[in-house]
Backbone bond lengths (Angstrom), bond angles and torsions (degrees), N, CA, C in turn:
res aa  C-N    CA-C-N  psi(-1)  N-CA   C-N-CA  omega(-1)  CA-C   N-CA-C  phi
1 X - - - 1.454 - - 1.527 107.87 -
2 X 1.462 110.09 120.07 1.730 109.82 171.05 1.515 111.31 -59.75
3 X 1.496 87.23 142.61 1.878 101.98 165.64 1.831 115.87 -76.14
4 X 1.075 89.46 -33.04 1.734 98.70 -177.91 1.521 104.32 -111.86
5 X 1.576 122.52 145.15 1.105 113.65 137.21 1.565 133.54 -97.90
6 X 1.568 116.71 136.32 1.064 122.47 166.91 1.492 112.66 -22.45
7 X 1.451 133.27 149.53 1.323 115.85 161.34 1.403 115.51 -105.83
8 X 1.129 129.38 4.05 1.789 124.29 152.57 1.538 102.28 -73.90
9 X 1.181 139.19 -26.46 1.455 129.39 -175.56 1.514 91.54 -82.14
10 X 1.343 146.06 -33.88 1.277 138.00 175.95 1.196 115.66 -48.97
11 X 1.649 113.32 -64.79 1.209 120.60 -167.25 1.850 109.03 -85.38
12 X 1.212 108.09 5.23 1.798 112.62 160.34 1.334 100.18 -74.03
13 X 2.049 108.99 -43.96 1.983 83.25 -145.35 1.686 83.50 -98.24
14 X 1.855 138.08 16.71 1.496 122.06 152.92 1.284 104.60 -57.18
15 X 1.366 110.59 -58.95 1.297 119.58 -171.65 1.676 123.70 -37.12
16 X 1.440 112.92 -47.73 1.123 115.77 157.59 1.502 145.75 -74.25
17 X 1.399 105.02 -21.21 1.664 132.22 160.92 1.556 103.75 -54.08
18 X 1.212 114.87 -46.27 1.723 130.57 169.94 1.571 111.12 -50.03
19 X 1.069 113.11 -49.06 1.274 113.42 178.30 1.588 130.16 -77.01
20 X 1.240 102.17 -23.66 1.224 95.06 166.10 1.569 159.84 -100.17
21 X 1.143 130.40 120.09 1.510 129.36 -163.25 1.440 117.14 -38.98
22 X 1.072 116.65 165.35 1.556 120.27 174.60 1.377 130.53 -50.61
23 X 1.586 107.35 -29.02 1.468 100.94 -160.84 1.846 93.32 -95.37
24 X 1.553 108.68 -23.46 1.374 119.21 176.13 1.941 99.76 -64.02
25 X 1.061 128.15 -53.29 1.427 122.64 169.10 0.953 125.86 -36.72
26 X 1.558 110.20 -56.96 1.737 120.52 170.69 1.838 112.92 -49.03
27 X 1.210 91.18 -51.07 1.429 96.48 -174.34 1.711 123.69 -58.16
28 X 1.635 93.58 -26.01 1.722 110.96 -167.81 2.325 88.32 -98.10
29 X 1.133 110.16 -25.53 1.532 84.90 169.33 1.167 114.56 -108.08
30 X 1.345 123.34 12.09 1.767 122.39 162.46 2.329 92.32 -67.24
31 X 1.010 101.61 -44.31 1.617 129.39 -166.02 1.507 78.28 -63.47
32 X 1.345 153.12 -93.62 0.939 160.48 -127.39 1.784 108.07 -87.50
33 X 1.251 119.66 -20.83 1.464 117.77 163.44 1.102 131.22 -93.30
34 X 1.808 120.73 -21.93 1.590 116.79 127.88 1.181 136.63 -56.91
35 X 1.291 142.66 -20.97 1.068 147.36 148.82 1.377 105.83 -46.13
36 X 1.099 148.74 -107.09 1.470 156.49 131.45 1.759 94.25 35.74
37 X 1.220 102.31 -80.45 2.111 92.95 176.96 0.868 100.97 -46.66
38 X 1.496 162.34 -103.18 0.829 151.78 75.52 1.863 97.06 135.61
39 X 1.803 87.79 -75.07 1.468 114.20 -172.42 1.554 93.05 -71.25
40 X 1.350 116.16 -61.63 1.274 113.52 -175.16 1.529 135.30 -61.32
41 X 1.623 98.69 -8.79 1.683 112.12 157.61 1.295 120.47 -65.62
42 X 1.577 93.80 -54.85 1.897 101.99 167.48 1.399 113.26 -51.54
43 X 1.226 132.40 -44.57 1.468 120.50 -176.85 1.275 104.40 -87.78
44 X 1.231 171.86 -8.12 1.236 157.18 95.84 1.761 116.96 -14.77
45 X 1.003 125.35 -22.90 1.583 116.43 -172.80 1.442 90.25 -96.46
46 X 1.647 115.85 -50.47 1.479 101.26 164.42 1.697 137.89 -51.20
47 X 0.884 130.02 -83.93 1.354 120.50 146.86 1.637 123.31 13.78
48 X 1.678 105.37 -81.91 1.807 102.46 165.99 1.289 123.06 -62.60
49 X 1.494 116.35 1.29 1.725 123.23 -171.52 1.740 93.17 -81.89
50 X 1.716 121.29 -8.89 1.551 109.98 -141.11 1.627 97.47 -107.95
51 X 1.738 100.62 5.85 1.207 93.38 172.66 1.865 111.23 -159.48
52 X 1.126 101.47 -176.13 1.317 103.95 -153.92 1.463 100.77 -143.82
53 X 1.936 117.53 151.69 1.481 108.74 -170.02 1.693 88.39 -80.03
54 X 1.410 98.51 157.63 1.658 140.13 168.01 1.809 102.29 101.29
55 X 1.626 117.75 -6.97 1.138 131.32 179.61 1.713 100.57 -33.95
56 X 1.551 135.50 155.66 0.848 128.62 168.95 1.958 88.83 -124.87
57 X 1.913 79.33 138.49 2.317 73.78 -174.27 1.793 86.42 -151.93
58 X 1.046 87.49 177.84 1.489 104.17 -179.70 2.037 117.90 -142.99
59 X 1.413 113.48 151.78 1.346 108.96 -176.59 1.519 96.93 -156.09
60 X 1.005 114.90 166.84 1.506 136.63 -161.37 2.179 96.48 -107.34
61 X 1.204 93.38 144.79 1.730 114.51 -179.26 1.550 104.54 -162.27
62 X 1.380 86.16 111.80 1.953 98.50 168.60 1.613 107.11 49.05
63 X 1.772 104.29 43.56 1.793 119.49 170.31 1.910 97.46 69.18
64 X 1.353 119.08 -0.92 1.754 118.90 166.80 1.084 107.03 -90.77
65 X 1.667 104.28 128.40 1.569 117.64 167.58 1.386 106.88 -80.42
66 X 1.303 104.52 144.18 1.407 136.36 -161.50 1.251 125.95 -108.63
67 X 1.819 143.61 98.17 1.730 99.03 178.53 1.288 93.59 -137.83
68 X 1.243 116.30 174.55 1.571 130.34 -166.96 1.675 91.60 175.45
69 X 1.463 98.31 176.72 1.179 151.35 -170.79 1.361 112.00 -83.81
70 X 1.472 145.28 117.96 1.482 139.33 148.98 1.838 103.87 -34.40
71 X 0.997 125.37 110.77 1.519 114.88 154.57 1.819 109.06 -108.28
72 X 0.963 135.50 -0.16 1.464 137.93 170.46 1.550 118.34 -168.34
73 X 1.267 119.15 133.29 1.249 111.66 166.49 1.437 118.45 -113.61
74 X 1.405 127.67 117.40 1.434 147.77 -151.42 1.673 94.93 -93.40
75 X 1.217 109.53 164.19 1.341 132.14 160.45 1.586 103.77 -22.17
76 X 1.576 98.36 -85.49 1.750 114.77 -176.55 1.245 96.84 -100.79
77 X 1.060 160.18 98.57 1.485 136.47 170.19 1.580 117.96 153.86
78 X 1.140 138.67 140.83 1.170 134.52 -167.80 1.875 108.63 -131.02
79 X 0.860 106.63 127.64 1.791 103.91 -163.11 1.463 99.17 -110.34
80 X 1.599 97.87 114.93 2.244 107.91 178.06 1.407 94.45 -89.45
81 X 1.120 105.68 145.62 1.411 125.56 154.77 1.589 109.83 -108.53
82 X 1.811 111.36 114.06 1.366 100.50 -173.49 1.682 119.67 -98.18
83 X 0.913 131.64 -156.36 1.648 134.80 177.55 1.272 95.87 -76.98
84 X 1.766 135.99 -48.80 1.258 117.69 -160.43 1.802 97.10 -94.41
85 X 0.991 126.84 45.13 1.457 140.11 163.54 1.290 120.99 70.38
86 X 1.343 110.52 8.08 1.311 125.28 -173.85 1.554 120.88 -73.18
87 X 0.989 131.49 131.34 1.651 137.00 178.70 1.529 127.51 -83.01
88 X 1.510 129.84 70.69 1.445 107.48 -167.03 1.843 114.09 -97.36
89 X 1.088 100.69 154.03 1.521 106.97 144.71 1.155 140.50 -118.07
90 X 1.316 102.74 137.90 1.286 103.46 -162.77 1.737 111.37 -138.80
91 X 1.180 117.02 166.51 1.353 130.74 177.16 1.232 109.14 -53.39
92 X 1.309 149.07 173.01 1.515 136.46 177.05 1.266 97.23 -123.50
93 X 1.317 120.62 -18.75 1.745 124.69 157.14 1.547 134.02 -31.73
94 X 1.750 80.14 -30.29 1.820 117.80 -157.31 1.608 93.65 -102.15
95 X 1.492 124.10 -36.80 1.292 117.84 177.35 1.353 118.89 -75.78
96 X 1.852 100.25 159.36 1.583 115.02 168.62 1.306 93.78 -131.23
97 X 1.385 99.58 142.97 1.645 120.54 150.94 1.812 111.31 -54.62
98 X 1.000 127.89 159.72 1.513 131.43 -169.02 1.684 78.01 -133.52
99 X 1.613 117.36 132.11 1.237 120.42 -143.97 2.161 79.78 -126.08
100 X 1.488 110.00 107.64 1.334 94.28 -157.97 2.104 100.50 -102.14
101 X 1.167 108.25 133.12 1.662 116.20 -137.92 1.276 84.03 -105.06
């Protein structure tokens, strides 16, 4: 996926946004909000791809560092199990691997 768009590809696809009727719009942003899930499935499947249960990681809560254990990895979501027995979930956006030296 480009970071920039060209600006002749801009003013091609106004040009064509112009042309089209309503029900063709509807149809092209039903098209354009799966796409979009879509993307954001891929970056979510990546993300939970980056870790694995027994993982040891760490994440930040209310500026407190955090660490625990992978005990499940969910759909969206990654669940720590910490030292004081606590269970979180959390974003995997939000996780780190604990890099053991």
């Amino acid at each position: 996926m480009p970071e920039t768009i060209d600006t002749k590809q801009l003013i091609i696809l106004d040009q064509a946004l112009d042309e089209l009727n309503e029900q063709e719009m509807r149809v092209l942003h039903r098209k354009v909000i799966e796409r979009l899930k879509l993307f954001a499935k891929i970056k979510q499947l990546k993300a939970i791809s980056q870790f694995s249960v027994g993982d040891r990681v760490t994440f930040t809560h209310n500026d407190e560092r955090i660490s625990g254990k992978v005990i499940r990895l969910n759909r969206k979501t990654v669940t720590v199990h910490t030292a004081d027995h606590y269970d979180w979930t959390v974003s995997p956006s939000l996780v780190s691997k604990i890099i053991d030296q």
